[in-house]
C-alpha positions as CSV (number, residue, x, y, z in Angstrom):
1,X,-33.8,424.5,64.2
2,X,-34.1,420.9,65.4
3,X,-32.1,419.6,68.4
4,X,-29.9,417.6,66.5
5,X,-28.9,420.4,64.4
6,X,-27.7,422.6,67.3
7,X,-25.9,419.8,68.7
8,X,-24.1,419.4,65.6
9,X,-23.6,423.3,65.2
10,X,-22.9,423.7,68.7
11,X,-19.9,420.9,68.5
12,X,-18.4,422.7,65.5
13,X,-18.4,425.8,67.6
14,X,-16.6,424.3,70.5
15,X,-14.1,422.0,67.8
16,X,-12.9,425.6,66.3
17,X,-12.7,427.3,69.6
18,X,-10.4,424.4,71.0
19,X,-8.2,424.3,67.9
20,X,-8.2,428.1,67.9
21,X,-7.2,428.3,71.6
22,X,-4.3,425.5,71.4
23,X,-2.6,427.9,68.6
24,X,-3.2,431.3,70.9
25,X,-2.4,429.5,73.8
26,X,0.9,427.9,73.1
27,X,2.0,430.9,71.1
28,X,1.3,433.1,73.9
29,X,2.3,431.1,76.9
30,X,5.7,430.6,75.2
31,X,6.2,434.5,73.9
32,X,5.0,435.1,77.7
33,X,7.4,432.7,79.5
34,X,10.2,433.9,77.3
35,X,9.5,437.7,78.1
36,X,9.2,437.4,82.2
37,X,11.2,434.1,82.6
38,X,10.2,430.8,84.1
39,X,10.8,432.0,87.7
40,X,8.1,434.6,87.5
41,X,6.5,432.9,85.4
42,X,6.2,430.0,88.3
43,X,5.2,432.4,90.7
44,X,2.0,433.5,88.5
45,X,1.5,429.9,88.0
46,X,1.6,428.5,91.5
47,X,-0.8,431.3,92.2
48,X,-3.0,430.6,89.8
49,X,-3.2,426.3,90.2
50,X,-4.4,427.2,93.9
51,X,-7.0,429.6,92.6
52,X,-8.4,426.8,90.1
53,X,-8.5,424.4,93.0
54,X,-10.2,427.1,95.2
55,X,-12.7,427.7,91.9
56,X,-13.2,423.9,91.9
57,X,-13.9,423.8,95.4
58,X,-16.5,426.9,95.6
59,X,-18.8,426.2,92.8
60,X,-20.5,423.0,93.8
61,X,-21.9,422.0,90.6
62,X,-24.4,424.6,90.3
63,X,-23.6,425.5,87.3
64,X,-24.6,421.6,86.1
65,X,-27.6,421.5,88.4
66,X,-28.8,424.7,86.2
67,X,-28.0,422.5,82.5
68,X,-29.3,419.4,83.9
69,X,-32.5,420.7,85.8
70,X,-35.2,418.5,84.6
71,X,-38.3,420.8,82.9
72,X,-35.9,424.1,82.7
73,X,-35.0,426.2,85.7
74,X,-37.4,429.4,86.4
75,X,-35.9,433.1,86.6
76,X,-35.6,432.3,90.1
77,X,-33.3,429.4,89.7
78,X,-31.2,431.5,88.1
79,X,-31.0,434.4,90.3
80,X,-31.1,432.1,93.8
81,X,-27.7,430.2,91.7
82,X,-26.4,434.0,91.5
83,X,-26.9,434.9,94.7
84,X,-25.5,431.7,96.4
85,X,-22.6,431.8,94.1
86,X,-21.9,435.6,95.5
87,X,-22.2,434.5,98.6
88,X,-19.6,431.2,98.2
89,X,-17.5,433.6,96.2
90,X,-17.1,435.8,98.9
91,X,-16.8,433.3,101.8
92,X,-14.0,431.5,99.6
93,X,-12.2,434.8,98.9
94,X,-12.4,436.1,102.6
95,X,-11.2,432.1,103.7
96,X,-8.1,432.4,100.6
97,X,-7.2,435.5,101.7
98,X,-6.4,434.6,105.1
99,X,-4.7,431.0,104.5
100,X,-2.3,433.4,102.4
101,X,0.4,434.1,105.2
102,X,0.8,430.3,105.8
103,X,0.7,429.4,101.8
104,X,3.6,431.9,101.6
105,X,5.3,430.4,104.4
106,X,5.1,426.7,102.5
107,X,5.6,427.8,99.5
108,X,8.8,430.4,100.4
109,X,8.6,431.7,96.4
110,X,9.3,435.7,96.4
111,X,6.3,437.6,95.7
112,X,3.8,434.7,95.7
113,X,1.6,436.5,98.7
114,X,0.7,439.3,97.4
115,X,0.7,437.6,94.0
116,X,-2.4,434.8,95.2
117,X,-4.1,437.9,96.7
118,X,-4.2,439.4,93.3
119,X,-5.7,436.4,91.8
120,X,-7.9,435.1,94.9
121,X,-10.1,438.5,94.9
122,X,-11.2,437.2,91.5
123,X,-13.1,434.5,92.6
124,X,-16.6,435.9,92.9
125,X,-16.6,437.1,89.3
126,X,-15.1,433.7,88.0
127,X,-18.3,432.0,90.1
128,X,-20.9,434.7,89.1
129,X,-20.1,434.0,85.2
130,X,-21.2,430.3,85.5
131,X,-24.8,431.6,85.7
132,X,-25.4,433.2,82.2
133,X,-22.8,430.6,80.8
134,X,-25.2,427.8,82.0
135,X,-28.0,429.5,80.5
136,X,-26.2,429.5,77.3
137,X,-25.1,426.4,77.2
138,X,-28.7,424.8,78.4
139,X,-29.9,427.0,75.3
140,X,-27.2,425.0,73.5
141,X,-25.8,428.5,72.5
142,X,-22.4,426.6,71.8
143,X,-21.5,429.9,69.0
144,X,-21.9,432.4,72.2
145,X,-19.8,430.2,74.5
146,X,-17.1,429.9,72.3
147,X,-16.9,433.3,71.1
148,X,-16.7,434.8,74.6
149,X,-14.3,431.9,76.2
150,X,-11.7,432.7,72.9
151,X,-12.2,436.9,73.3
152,X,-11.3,436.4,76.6
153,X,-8.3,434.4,75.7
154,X,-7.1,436.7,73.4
155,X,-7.3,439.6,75.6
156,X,-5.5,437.7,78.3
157,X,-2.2,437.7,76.0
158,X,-3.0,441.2,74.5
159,X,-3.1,442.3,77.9
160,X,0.2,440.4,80.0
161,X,2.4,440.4,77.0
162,X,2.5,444.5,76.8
163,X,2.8,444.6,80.5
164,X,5.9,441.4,80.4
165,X,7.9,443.4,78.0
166,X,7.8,446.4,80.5
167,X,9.4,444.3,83.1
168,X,6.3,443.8,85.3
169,X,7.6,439.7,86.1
170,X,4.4,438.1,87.2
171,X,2.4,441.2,87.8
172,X,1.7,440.8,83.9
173,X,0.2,437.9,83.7
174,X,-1.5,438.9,86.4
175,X,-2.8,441.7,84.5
176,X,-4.0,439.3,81.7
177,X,-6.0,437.1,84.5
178,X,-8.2,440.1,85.7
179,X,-8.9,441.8,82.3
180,X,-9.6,438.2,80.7
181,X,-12.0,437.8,83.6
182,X,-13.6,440.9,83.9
183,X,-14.3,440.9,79.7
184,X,-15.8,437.1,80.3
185,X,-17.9,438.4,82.9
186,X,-19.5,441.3,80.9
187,X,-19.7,439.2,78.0
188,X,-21.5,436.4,79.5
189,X,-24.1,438.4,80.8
190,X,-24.6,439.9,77.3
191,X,-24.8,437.9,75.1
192,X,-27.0,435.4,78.4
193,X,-29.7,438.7,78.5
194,X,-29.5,437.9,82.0
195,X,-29.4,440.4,84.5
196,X,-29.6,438.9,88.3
197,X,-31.8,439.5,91.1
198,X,-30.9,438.8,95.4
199,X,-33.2,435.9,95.8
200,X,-33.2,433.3,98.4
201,X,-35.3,430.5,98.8
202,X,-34.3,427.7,101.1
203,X,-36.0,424.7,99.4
204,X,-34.0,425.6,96.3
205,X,-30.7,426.0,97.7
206,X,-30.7,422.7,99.6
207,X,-31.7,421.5,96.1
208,X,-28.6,422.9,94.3
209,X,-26.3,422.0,97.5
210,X,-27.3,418.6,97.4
211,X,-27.5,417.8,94.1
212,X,-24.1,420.1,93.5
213,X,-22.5,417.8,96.7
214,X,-23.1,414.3,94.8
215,X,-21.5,415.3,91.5
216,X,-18.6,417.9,93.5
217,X,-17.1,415.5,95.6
218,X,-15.3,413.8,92.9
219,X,-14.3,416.9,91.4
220,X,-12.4,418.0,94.7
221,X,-10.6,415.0,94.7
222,X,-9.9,415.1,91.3
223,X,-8.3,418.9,91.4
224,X,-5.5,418.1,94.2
225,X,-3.5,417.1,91.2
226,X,-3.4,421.1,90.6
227,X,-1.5,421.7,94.1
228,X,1.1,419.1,93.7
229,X,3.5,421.8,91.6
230,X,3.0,424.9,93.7
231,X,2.6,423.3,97.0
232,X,5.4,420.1,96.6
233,X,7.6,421.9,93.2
234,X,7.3,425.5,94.4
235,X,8.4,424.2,98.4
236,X,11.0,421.9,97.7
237,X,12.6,422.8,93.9
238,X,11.5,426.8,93.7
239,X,9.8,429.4,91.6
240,X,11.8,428.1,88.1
241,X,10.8,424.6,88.6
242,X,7.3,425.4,89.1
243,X,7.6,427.5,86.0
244,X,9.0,424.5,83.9
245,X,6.7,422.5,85.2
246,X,3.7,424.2,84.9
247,X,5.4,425.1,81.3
248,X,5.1,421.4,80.1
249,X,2.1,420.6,81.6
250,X,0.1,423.3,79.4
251,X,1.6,421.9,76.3
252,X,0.9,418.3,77.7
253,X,-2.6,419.8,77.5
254,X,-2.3,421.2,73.9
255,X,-1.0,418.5,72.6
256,X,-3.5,415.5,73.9
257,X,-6.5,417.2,72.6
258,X,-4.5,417.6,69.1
259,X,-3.8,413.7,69.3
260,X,-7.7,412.8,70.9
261,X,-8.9,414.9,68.2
């Protein structure tokens, strides 16, 4: 198969998986906001904007410095990119964890705590799928990517809506993040045939720190807009403005890449 033809392939892959996840995505997020209501909904949300900024912060472009690495990376770029990412994973969880009691005290929304807790311990399996996804998508294994990323979509909604129309508030959703990111995790790793090593080499992780640093920085910058509802909405307006908020925003979202497209 020439290179062109798994662009092309590739981009169909990632076209159906978009359109695909805009349908299950607004349907669920509406059928989920409905069943909890927007002020648990808001506290799962302001949770979860923090942990995407934390993600954002953490990952330094590894992932990228493994697609982009001139001549392909060897086994042991892959597994010194796992281990590194384990170790940021951890160090960001342990960090998260502890700015929790003064988060809750900004951000005086009912449950959030223990809620961000919930979601912050998920950060080293978030980080550690970036290494067989970027071996996929260096492999321009577009069909692979898609599949997993809209499987664990699905199973995100399968999962919280059962557990919102028992009355679990934002504990269901909650439940939806971890099993959508525990099925990624496993299924990256599959369908990647990767299976990771402890290695450590210094020359290659001030490689992938410095490289990651120039093409990060931007990206930090760029994900503040994620704390302005839980940290400003969630202090000032509460949990059902956040909700609303964060509500709209996610069909902003749909609907731009239905009018780009």
């Amino acid at each position: 198969m020439t290179l062109r033809t798994k662009v092309l392939r590739g981009g169909v892959y990632l076209f159906l998986r978009q359109g695909l996840g805009i349908v299950i995505g607004t349907v669920g997020i509406i059928l989920l906001t409905r069943a909890i209501g927007p002020s648990a909904y808001g506290i799962y949300a302001a949770a979860a904007a923090i942990f995407t900024y934390l993600f954002a912060l953490s990952h330094w472009g590894i992932n990228v410095y493994l697609i982009r690495h001139q001549g392909g990376p060897q086994q042991q770029d892959y597994d010194q990119a796992f281990s590194l990412l384990l170790i940021l994973g951890l160090a960001g969880t342990l960090l998260a964890v502890l700015v929790v009691p003064f988060l809750q005290y900004w951000v005086p929304l009912e449950g959030f705590g223990w809620v961000a807790i919930a979601l912050f311990t998920a950060l080293p399996i978030h980080l550690l799928g970036l290494v067989p996804q970027a071996r996929l998508e260096r492999a321009l294994d577009y069909r692979k990517v898609a599949t997993v990323e809209l499987a664990g979509q699905l199973v995100f909604y399968a999962v919280a809506l059962p557990l919102a129309y028992q009355g679990l508030g934002p504990w269901a959703p909650v439940g939806g993040f971890w099993a959508q990111h525990l099925l990624t995790f496993g299924l990256l790793y599959r369908a990647a045939a990767y299976r990771p090593r402890l290695h450590w080499e210094p020359a290659r992780v001030r490689a992938m720190l410095g490289y990651g640093l120039g093409f990060s920085v931007a990206g930090w910058i760029w994900e503040t807009r994620n704390l302005v509802n839980p940290l400003v909405v969630g202090r000032y307006a509460g949990a059902e403005a956040v909700g609303y908020v964060a509500l709209a925003i996610r069909i902003t979202e749909q609907l731009s890449f239905i009018a780009m497209g």
